[in-house]
Residue frames as qw, qx, qy, qz and C-alpha x, y, z in Angstrom:
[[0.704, 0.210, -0.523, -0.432, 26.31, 1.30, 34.49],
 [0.541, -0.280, 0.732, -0.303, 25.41, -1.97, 36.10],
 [0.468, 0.122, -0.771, -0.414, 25.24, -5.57, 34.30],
 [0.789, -0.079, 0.303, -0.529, 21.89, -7.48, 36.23],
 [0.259, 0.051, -0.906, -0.331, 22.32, -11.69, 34.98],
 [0.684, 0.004, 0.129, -0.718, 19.06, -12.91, 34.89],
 [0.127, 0.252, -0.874, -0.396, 18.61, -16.76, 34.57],
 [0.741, 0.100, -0.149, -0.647, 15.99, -18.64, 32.67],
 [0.501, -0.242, 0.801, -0.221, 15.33, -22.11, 33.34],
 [0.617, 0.464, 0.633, -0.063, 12.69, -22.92, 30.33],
 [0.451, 0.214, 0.564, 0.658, 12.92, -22.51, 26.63],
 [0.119, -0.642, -0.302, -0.695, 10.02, -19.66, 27.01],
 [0.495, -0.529, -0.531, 0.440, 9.99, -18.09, 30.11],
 [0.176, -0.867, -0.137, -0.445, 8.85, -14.76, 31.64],
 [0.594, -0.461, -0.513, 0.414, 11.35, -14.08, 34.27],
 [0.217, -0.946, -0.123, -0.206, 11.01, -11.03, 37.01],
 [0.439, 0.212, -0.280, 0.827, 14.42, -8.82, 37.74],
 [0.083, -0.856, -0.073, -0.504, 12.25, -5.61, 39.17],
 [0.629, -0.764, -0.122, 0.081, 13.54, -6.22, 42.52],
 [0.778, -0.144, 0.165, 0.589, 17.02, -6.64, 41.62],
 [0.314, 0.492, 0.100, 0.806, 16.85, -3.09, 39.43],
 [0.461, -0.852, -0.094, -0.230, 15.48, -1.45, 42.69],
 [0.740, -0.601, 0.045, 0.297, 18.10, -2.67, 44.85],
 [0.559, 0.200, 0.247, 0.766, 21.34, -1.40, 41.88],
 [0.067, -0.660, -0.168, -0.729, 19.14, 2.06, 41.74],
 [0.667, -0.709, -0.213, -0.078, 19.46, 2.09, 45.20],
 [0.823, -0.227, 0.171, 0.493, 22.64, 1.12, 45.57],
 [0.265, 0.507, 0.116, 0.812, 23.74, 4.19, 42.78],
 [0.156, -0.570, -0.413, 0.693, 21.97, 6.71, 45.20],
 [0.070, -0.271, -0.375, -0.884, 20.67, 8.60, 41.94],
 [0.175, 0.376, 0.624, -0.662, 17.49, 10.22, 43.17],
 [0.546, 0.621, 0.363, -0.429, 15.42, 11.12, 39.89],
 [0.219, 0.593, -0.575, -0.519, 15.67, 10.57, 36.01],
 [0.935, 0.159, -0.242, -0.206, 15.32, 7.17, 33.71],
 [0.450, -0.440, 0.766, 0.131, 16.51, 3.96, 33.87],
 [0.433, 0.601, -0.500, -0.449, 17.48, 1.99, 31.03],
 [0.706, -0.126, 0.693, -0.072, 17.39, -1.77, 30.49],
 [0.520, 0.599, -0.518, -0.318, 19.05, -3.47, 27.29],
 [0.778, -0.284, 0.560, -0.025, 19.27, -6.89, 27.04],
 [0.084, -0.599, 0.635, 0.482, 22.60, -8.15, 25.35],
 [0.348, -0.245, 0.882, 0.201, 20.95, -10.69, 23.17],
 [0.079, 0.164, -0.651, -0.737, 18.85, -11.87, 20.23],
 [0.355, -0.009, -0.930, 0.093, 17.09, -14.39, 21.92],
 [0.340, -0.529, -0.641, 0.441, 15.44, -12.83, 24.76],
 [0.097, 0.621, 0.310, 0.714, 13.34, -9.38, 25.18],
 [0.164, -0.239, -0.540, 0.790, 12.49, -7.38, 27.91],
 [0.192, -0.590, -0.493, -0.610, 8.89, -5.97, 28.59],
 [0.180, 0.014, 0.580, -0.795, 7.16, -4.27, 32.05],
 [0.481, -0.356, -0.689, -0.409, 3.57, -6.28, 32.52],
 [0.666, -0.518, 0.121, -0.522, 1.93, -7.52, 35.58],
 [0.266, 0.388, -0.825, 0.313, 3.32, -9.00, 38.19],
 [0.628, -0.153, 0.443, -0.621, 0.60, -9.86, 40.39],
 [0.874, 0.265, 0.218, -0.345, -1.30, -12.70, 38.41],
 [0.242, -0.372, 0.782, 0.438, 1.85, -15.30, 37.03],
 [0.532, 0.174, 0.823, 0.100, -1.07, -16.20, 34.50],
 [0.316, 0.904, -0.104, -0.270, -0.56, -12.91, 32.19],
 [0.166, -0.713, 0.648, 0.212, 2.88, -14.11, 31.82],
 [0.683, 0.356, 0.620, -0.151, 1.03, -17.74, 30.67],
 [0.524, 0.777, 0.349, -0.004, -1.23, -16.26, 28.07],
 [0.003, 0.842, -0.339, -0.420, 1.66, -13.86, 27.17],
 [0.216, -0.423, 0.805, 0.355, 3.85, -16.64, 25.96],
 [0.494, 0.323, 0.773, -0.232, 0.89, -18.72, 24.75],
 [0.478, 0.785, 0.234, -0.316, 0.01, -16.30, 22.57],
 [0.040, 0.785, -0.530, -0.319, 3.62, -15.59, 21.24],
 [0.336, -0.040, 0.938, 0.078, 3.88, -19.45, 20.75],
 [0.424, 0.702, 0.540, -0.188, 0.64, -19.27, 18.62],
 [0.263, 0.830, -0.203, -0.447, 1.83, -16.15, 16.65],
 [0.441, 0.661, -0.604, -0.052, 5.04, -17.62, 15.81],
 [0.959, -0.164, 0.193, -0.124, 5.68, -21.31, 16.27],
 [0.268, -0.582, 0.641, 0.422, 9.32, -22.80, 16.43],
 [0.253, 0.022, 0.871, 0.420, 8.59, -25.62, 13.90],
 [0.369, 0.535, 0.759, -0.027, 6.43, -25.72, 10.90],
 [0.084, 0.790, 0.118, -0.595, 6.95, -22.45, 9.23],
 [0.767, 0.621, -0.027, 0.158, 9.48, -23.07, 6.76],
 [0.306, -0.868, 0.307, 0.243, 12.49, -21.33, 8.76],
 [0.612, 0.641, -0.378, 0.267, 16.07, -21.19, 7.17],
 [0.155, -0.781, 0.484, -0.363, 17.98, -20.96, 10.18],
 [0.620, 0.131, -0.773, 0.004, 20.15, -23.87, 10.98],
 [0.013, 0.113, -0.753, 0.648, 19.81, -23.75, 15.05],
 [0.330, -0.473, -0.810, -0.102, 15.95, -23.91, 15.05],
 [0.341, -0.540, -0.533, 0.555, 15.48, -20.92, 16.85],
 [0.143, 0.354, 0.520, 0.764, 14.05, -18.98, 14.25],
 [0.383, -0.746, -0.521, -0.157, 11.00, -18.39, 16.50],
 [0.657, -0.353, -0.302, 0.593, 13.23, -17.11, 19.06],
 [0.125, 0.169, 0.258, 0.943, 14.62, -14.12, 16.71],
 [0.247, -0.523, -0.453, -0.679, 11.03, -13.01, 15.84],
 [0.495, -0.706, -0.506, -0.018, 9.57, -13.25, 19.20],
 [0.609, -0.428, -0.193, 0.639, 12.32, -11.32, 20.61],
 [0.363, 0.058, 0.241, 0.898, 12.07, -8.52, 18.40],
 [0.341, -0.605, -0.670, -0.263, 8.48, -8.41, 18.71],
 [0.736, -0.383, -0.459, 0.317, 9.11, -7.57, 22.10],
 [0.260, 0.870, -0.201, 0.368, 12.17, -5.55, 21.86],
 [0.775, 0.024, -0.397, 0.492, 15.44, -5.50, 23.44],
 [0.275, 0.237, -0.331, 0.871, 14.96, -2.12, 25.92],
 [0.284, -0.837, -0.461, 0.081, 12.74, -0.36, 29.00],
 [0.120, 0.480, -0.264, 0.828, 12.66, 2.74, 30.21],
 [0.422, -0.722, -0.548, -0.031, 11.24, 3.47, 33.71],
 [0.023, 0.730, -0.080, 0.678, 11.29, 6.83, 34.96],
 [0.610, -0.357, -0.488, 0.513, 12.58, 7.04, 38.73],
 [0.054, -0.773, -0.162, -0.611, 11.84, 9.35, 41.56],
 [0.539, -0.594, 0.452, -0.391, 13.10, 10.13, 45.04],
 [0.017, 0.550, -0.829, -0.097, 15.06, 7.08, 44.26],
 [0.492, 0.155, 0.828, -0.220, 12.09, 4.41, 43.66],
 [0.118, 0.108, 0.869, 0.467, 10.92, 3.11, 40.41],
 [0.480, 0.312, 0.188, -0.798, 7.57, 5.05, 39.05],
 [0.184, 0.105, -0.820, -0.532, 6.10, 1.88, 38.20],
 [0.592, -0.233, -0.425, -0.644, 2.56, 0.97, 38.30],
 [0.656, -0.423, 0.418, -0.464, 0.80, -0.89, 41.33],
 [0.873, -0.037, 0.440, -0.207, 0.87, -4.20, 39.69],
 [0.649, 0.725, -0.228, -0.033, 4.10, -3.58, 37.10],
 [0.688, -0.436, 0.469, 0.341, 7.17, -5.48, 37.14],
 [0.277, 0.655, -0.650, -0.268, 10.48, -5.68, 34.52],
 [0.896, -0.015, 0.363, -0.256, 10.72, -8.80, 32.68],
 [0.041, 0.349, -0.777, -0.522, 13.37, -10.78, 30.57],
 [0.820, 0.408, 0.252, -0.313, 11.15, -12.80, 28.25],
 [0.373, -0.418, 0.810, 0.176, 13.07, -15.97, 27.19],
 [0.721, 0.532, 0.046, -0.442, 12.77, -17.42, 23.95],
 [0.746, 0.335, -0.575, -0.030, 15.74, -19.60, 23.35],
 [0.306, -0.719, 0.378, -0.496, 16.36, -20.84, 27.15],
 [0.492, -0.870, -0.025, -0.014, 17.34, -21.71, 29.72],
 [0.623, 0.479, -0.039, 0.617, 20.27, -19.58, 30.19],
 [0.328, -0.583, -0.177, 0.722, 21.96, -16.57, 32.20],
 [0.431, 0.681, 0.338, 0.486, 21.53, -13.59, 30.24],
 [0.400, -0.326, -0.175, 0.839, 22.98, -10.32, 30.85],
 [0.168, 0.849, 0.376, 0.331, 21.06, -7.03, 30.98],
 [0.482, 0.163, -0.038, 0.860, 22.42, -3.65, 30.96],
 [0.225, -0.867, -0.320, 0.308, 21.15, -0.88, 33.82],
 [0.466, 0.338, 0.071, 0.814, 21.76, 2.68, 32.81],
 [0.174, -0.749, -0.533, 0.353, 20.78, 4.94, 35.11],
 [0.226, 0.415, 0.144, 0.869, 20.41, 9.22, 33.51],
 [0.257, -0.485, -0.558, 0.622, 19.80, 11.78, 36.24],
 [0.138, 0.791, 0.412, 0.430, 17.85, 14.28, 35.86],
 [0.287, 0.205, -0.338, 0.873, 18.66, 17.88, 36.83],
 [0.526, -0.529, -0.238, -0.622, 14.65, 18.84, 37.49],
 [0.006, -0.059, 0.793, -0.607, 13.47, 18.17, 40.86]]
């Protein structure tokens, strides 16, 4: 098990870890099987998107901002970060990505993302790495 901190800088922010879960799944020497990502908080989701074009990540939030808007809803919640909750759950709080010959079987243009929603902050995500016995 490895804990990754990721920090956000903006109140909504996409931010990219993939290198950093290469270099820990490296660093384990596991050679095939999933890897797990859980992020420890309420606030903040995790998603695999594109990494190429930083204006998916944009329209991502755009849209989420649009869906669910911090002010103006009616929230209850005394911190104001009602929006936060919802967007983060939306989301969800886990990946899987399925690893082979020790290298991430993700997509040409896929990367791991925390997706910040009450920020900026250090957050802490949890790497689990399950070998597989196949070959």
């Amino acid at each position: 098990m490895y804990i990754i901190k990721v920090r956000s800088r903006e109140r909504e922010e996409m931010v990219e870890f993939t290198d950093e879960v290469r270099r820990r799944l490296k660093e384990s020497g596991a050679r095939n099987g999933l890897c797990v990502l859980y992020v420890r908080h309420t606030t903040a989701g995790l998603t695999v998107n594109e990494n190429a074009d930083p204006d998916v990540q944009r329209d991502m939030l755009l849209a989420l901002r649009k869906l669910v808007p911090q002010h103006g809803m009616g929230f209850r919640h005394g911190e104001e970060n009602s929006d936060a909750h919802i967007k983060a759950s939306l989301l969800g709080s886990s990946v899987t990505v399925p690893f082979q010959n020790g290298e991430l079987l993700l997509g040409r243009w896929q990367g791991i993302f925390l997706c910040e929603f009450d920020g900026g902050r250090e957050r802490e995500v949890v790497m689990m790495l399950q070998e597989s016995s196949m070959k």
